[in-house]
VEXKOL-452312 format. One record per residue (C-alpha): residue in three letters; x, y, z. Coordinates in pm, 1 decimal, always signed. Each point is the difference from the previous one (the first is absolute). Layout:
// residues N
type: ALA c1: X c2: Y c3: Z
...
//
This chain:
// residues 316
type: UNK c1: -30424.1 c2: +14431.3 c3: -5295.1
type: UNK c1: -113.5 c2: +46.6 c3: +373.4
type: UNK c1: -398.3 c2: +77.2 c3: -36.0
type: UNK c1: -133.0 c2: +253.0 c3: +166.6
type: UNK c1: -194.4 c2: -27.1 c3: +391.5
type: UNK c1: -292.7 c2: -214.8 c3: -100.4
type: UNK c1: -171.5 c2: +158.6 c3: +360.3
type: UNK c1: -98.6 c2: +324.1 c3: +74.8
type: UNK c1: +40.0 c2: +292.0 c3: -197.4
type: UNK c1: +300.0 c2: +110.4 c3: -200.7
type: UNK c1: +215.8 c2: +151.0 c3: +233.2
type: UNK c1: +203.2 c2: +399.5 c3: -165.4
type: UNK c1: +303.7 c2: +97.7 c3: +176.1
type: UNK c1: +21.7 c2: +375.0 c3: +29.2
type: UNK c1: +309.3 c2: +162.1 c3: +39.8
type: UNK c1: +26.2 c2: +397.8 c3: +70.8
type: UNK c1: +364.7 c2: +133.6 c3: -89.0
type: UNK c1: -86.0 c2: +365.5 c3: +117.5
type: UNK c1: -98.7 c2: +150.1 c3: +318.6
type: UNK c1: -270.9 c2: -135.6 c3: +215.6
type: UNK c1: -303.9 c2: +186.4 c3: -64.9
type: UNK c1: +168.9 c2: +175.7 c3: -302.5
type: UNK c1: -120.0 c2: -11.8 c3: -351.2
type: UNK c1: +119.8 c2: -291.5 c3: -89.0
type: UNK c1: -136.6 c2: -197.8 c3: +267.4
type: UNK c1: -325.3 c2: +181.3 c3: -73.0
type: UNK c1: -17.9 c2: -114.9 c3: -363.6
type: UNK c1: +125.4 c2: -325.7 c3: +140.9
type: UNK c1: -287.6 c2: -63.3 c3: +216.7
type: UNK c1: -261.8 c2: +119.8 c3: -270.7
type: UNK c1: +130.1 c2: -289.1 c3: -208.3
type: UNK c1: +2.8 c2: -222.8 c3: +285.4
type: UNK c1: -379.2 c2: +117.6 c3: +55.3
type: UNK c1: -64.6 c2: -124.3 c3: -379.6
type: UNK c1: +167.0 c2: -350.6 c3: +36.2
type: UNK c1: -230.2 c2: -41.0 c3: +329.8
type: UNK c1: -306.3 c2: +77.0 c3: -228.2
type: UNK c1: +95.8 c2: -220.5 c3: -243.6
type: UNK c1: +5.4 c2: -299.5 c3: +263.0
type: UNK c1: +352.7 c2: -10.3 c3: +124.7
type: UNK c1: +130.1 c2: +30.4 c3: +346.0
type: UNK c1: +286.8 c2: +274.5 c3: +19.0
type: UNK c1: +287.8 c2: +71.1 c3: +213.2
type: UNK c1: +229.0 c2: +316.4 c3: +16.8
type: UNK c1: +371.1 c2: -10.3 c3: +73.2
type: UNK c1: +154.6 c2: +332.7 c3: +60.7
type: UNK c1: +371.2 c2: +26.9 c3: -66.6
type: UNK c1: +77.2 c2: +217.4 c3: +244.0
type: UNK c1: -75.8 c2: -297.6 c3: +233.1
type: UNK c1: +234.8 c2: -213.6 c3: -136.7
type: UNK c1: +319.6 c2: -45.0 c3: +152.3
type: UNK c1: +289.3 c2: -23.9 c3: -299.8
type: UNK c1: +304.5 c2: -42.0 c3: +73.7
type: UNK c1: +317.4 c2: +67.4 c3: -271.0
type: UNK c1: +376.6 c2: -124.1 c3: -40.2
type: UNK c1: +195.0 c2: -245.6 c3: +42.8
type: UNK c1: -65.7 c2: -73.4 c3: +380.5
type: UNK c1: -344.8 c2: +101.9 c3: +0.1
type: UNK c1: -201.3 c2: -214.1 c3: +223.4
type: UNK c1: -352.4 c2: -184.0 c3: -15.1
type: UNK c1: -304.0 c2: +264.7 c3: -126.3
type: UNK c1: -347.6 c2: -30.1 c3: -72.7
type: UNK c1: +79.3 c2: -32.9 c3: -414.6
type: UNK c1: -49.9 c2: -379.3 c3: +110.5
type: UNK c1: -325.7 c2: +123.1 c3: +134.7
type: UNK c1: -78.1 c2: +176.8 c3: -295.7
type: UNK c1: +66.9 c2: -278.3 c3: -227.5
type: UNK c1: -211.3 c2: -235.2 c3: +186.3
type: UNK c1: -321.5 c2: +214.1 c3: -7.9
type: UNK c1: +85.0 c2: +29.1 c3: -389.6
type: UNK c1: -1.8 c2: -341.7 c3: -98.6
type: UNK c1: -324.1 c2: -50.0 c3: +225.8
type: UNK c1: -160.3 c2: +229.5 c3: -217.6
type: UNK c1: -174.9 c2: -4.9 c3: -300.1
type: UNK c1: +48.2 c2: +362.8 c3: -160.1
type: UNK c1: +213.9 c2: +295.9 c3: +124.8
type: UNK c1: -53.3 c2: +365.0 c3: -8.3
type: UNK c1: +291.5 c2: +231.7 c3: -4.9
type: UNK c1: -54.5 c2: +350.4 c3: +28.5
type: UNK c1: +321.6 c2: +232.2 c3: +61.2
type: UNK c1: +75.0 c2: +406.5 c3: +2.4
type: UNK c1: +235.1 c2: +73.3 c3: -278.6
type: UNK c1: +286.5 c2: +163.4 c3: +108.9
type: UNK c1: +273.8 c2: +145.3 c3: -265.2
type: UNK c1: -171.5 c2: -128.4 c3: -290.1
type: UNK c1: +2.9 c2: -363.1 c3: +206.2
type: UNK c1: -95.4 c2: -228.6 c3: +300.2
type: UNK c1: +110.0 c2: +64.0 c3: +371.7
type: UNK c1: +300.6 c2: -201.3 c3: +86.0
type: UNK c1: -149.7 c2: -199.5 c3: +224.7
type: UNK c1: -216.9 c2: -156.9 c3: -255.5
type: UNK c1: +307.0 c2: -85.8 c3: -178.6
type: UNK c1: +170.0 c2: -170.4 c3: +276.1
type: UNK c1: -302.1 c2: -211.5 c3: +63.7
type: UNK c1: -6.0 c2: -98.1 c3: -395.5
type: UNK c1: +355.2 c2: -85.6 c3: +56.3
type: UNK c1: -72.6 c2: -172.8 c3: +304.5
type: UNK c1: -230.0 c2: -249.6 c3: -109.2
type: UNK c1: +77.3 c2: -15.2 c3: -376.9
type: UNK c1: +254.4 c2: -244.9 c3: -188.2
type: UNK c1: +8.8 c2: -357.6 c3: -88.7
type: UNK c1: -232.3 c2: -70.0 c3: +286.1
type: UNK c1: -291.6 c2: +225.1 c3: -123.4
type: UNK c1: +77.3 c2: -155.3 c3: -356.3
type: UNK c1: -301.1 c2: -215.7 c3: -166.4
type: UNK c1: +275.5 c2: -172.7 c3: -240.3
type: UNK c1: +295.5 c2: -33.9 c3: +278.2
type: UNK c1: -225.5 c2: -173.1 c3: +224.7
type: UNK c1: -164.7 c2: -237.4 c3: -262.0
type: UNK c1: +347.4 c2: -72.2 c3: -136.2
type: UNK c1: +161.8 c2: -42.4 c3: +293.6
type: UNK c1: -265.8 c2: -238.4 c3: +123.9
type: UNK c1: -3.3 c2: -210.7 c3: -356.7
type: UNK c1: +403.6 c2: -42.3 c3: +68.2
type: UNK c1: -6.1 c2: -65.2 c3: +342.1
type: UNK c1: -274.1 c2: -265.0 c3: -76.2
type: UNK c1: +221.5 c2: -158.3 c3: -272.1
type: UNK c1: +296.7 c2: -0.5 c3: +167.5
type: UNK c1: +176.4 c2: +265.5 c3: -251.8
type: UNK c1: +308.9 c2: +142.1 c3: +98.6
type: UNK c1: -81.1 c2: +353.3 c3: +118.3
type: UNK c1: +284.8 c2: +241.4 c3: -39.8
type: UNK c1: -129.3 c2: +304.8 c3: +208.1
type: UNK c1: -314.2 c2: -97.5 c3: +246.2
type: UNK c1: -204.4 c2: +265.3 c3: +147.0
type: UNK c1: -269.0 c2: -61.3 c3: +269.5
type: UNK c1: -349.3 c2: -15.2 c3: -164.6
type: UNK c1: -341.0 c2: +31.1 c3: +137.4
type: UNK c1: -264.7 c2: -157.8 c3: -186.0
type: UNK c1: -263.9 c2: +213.8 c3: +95.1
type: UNK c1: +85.2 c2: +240.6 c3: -243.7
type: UNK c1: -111.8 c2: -255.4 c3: -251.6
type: UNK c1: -386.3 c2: +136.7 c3: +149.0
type: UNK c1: -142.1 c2: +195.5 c3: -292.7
type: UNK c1: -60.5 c2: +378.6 c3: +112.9
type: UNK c1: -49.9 c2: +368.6 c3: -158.9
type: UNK c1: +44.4 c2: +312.7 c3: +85.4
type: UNK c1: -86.4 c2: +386.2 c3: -9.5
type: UNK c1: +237.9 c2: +309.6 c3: +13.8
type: UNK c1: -51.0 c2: +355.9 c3: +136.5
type: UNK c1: +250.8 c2: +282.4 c3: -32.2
type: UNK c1: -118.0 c2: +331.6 c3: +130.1
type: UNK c1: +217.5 c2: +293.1 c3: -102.3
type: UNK c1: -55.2 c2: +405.0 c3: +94.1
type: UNK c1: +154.3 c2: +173.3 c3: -340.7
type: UNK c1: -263.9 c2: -32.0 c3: -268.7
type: UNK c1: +207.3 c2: -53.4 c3: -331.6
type: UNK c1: +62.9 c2: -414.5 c3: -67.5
type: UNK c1: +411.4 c2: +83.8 c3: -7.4
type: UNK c1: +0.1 c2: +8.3 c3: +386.8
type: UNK c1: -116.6 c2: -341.7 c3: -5.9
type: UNK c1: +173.1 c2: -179.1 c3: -275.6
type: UNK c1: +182.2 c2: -277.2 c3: +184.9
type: UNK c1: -288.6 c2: -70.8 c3: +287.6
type: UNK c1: -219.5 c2: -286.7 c3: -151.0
type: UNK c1: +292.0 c2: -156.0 c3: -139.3
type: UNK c1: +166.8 c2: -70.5 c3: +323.5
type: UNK c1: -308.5 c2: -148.6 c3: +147.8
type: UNK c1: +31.7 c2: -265.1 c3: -293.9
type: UNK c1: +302.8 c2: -134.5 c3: +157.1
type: UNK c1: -196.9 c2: -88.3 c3: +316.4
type: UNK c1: -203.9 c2: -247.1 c3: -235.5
type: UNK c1: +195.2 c2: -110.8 c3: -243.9
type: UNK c1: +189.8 c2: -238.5 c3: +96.6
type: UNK c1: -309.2 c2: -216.9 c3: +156.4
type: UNK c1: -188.3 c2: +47.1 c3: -310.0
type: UNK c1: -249.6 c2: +201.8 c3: +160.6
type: UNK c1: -241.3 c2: +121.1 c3: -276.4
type: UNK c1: -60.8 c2: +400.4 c3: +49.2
type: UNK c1: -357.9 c2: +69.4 c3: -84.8
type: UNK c1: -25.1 c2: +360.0 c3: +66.5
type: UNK c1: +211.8 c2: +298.9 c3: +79.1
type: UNK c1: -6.2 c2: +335.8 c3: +17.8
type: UNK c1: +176.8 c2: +326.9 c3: +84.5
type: UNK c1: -157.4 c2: +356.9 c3: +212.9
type: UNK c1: +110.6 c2: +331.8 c3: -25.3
type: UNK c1: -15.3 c2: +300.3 c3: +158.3
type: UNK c1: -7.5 c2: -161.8 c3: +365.9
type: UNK c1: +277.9 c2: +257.4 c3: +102.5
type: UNK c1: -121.4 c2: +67.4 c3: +353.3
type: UNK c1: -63.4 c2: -290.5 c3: +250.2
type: UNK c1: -306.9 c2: -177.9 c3: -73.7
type: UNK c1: -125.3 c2: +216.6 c3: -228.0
type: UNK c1: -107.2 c2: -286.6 c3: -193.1
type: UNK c1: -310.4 c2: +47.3 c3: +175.8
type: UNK c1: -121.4 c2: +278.9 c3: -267.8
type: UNK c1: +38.4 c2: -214.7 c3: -347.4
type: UNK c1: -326.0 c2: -173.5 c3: +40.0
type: UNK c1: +74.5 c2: -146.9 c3: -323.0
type: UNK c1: +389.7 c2: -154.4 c3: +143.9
type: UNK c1: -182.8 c2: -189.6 c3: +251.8
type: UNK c1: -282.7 c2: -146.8 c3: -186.9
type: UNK c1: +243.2 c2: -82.7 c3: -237.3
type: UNK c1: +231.2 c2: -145.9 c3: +291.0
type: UNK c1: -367.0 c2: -198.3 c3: +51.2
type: UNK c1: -18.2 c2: -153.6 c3: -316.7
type: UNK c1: +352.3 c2: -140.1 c3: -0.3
type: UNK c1: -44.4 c2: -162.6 c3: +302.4
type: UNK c1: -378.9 c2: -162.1 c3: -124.1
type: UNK c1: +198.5 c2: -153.3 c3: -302.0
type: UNK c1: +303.8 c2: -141.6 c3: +245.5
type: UNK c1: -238.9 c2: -113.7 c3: +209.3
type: UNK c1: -267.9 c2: -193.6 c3: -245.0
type: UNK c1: +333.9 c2: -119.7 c3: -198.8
type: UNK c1: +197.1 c2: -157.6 c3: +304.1
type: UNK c1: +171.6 c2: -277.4 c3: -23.1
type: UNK c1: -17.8 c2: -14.5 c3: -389.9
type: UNK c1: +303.5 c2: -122.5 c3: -164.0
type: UNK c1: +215.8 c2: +252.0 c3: -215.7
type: UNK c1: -196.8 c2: -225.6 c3: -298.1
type: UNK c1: -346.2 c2: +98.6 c3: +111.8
type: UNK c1: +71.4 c2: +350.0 c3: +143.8
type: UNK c1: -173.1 c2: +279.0 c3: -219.9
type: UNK c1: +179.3 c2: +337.3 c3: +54.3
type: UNK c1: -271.9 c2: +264.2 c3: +13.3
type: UNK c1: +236.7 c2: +371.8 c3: +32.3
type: UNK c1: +129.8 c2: +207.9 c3: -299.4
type: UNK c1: +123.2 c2: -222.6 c3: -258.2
type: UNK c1: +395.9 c2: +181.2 c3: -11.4
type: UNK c1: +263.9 c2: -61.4 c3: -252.8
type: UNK c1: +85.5 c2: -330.5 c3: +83.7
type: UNK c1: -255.4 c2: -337.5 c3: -29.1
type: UNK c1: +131.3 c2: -117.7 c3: +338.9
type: UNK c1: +74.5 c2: +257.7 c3: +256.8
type: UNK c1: -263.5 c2: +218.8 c3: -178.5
type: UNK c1: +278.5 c2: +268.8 c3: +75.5
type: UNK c1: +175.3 c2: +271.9 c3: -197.8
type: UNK c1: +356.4 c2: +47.3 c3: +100.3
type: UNK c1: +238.0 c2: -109.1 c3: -313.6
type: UNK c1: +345.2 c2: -54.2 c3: -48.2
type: UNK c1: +144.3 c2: +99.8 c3: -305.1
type: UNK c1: +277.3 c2: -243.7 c3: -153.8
type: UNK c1: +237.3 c2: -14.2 c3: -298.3
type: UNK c1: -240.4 c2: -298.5 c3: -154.1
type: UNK c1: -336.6 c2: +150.0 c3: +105.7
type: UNK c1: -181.1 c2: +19.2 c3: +367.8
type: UNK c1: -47.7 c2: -151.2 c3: +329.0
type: UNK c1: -275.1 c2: +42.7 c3: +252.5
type: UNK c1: +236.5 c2: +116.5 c3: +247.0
type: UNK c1: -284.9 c2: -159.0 c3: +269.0
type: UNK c1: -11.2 c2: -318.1 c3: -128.4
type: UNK c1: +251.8 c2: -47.3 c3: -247.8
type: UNK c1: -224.3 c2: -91.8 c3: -317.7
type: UNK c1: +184.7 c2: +51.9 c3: -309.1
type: UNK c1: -128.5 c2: +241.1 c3: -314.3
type: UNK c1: +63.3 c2: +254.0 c3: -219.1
type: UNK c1: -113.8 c2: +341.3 c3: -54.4
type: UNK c1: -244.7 c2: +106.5 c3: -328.1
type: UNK c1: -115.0 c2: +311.3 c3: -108.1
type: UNK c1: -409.1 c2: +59.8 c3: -17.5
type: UNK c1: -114.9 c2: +296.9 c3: -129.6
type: UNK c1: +332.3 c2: +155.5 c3: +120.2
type: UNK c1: -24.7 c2: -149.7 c3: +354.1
type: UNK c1: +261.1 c2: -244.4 c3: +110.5
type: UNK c1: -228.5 c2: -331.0 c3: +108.5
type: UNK c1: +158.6 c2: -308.1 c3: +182.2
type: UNK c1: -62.2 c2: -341.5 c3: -136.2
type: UNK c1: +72.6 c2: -327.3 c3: +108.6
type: UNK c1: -29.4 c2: -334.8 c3: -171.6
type: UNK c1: -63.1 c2: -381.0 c3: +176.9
type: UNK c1: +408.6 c2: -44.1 c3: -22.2
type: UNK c1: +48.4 c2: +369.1 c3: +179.3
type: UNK c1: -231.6 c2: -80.7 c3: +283.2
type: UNK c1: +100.1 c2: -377.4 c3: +52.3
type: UNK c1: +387.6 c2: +225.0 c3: +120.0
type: UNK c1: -235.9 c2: +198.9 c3: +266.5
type: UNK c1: +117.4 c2: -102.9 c3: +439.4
type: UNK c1: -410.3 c2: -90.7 c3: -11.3
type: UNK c1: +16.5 c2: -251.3 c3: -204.5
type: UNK c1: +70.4 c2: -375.2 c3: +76.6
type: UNK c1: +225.4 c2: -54.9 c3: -282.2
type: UNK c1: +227.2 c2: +314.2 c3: +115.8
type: UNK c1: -33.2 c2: -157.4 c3: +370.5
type: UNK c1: +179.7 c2: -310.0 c3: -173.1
type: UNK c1: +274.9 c2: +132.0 c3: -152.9
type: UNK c1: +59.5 c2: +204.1 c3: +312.8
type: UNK c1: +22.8 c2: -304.4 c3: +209.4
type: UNK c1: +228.9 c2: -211.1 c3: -240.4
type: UNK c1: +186.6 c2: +324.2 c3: -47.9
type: UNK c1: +44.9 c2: -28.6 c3: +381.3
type: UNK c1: +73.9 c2: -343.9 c3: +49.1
type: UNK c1: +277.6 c2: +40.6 c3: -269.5
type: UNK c1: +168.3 c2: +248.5 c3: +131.1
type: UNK c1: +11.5 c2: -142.2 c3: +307.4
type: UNK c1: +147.4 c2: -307.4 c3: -131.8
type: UNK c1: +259.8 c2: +184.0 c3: -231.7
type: UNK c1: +143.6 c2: +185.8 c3: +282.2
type: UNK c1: +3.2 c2: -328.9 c3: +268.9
type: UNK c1: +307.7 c2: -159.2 c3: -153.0
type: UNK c1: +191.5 c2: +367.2 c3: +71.4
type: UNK c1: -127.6 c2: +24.7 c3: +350.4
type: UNK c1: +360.4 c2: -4.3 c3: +157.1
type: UNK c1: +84.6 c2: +304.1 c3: -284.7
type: UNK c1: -292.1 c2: +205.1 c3: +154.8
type: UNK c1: +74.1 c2: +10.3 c3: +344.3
type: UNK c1: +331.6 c2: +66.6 c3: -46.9
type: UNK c1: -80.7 c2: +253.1 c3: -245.7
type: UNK c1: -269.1 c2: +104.2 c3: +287.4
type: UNK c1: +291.6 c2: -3.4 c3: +249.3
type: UNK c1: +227.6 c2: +202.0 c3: -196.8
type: UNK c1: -276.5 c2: +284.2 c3: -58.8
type: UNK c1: -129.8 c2: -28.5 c3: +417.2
type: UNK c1: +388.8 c2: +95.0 c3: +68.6
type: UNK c1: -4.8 c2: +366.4 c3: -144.2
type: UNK c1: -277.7 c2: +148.7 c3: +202.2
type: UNK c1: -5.7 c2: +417.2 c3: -16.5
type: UNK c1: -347.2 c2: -38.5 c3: +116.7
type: UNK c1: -107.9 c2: +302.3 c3: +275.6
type: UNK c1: -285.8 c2: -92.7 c3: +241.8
type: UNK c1: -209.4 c2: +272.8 c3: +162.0
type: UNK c1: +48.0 c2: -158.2 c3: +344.9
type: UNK c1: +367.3 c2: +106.5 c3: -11.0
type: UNK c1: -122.1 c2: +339.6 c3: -29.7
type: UNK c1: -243.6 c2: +24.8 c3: +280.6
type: UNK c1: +275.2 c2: -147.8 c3: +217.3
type: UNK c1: +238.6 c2: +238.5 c3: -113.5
//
C-alpha cells in the first residue's frame, strides 16, 4: 500500500457536477471550507471545465487530467444535482472514463504480483500504482422535490466512482428542496451539514478503507451505509454494493440482514475484488483458443449493418 504524502497537509479533491455557482457547488465549497479547517489543503474541479470526449474516435480530453489530480489526492468530495431520480451524464462519463481495471486496488496488486513472477497473464490491462495510495471520500447529492423517491438512485451512483479503488466513503448525504438555482443558500442547516462532512473527509484523509470510520446515517447495508435493495428468489442484495442477505420481519417491518459470508460477496470487499479478477483472467483465457471463431463470428455480424446515422439526414 502506497502511504499517504508524508509533507504538507492532506490534500481533498473537490469535484462540482452541477452548475458553477449553483447549489451544488455551493454545498461543495461549504464542505471544502470544513476540510480546510480541519488542516487540509483543498482544490475544486468543476466538470463543466472538463473536456470529455465519447465514442469510438474520440480524441485526447482532460479525464487524463482528472485522473491525475485524483490519485494526487488524499480524499475526494463529490457533490452532484440529481436529475431524474440520478446523476448528470457527465458525471457518468467521467466515472466511465477513469474507472476499470486501472482504478482497481486488486487488478493492480495482482497484476503487479504476476508480472513480478513471471505468470502467464491472459488479459493485461495498464495499471497505475498510485491507486494503491490509501484515500476517502465524501458525497453530496442536492435534489429540489422534497420526498426521498426523487432521489433513490443518486448516492448509489457516486459509489461507483470509489469503488473500484477501494476508496473508503466516510460521509454522505442527500438535500432537498433546492428546486430553484442556488437556493441552497436558505437551508442553513444543508450547509452546515455540507460543513461537517467535509471536517470528517478532511481530518480522515488518507486513512485506509481499514481505519476509515464512516460518520453519516448508518443505512441498511454495513458497507455502503445505503438503503436501496434488490429483492431475489433466495433473499436480497444491496443493489449498491452487492452484499448478500435476506429479509426478516420485526414487529411487522421487513428489516435487512446480512451475515460475515453475505458481506465477504459485496464489489467493496477484497475477497469479491478476487474472484472478479480470476473470474476475468479466466474468461479471457477460455475464449483465447477460439479467437479465429470470434472474429469471424464478428465479421459475419459487421456485414448486416441496417444502422441509420443522423449525418445522412442533415445531408439529405
Amino acid at each position: 500500500m502506497i502511504s499517504p504524502s508524508a509533507a504538507g497537509p492532506r490534500r481533498v479533491l473537490g469535484l462540482s457536477a452541477g452548475n458553477p455557482g449553483g447549489s451544488a457547488e455551493i454545498a461543495l465549497k461549504a464542505a471544502l471550507a470544513g476540510a480546510v479547517e480541519s488542516g487540509a489543503s483543498v482544490e475544486l474541479v468543476r466538470i463543466d471545465d472538463l473536456e470529455l470526449s465519447v465514442g469510438p474516435n474520440a480524441g485526447p480530453d482532460d479525464a487524463q487530467w482528472f485522473w491525475d489530480r485524483l490519485m494526487d489526492s488524499d480524499a475526494l468530495i463529490v457533490s452532484t444535482p440529481i436529475y431524474s431520480r440520478t446523476v448528470p451524464g457527465r458525471l457518468r462519463l467521467l466515472g466511465d472514463k477513469i474507472s476499470g481495471p486501472q482504478a482497481d486496488v486488486v487488478f493492480t496488486s495482482e497484476l503487479l504480483r504476476m508480472r513480478g513472477e513471471g505468470a502467464p497473464v491472459p488479459v493485461d490491462f495498464a495499471i497505475d500504482e498510485r491507486v494503491l495510495r490509501p484515500r476517502v471520500a465524501g458525497f453530496i447529492a442536492v435534489g429540489g422535490s422534497i420526498p426521498p423517491r426523487w432521489k433513490t438512485l443518486a448516492l448509489p451512483l457516486l459509489h461507483t466512482l470509489t469503488a473500484s479503488a477501494q476508496i473508503a466513503v466516510v460521509d454522505q448525504v442527500e438535500f432537498a428542496g433546492a428546486g430553484s438555482p442556488a437556493s441552497i443558500v436558505l437551508d442553513v442547516p444543508a450547509l452546515e451539514r455540507a460543513h461537517r462532512l467535509g471536517a470528517a473527509v478532511g481530518e480522515q484523509a488518507g486513512r485506509t478503507w481499514e481505519d476509515a470510520r464512516y460518520v453519516g446515517d448508518p443505512g441498511a447495508c454495513p458497507l455502503c451505509h445505503l438503503s436501496v435493495i434488490v429483492l431475489r428468489p433466495d433473499g436480497i442484495e444491496c443493489a449498491s454494493c452487492g452484499a448478500v442477505g435476506a429479509l426478516e420481519l420485526v414487529d411487522g417491518r421487513p428489516v435487512p440482514r446480512f451475515d460475515e459470508a453475505g458481506l465477504a460477496q459485496s464489489v467493496l470487499s477484497i475477497a469479491e475484488k478476487l474472484d472478479h479478477f480470476h473470474e476475468v483472467q479466466a474468461t479471457a483465457a477460455a475464449h483465447a483458443p477460439r479467437r479465429i471463431e470470434i472474429e469471424r463470428e464478428r465479421e459475419r455480424s459487421a456485414a448486416w449493418d441496417p444502422s441509420i446515422r443522423p449525418q445522412e439526414a442533415r445531408i439529405g
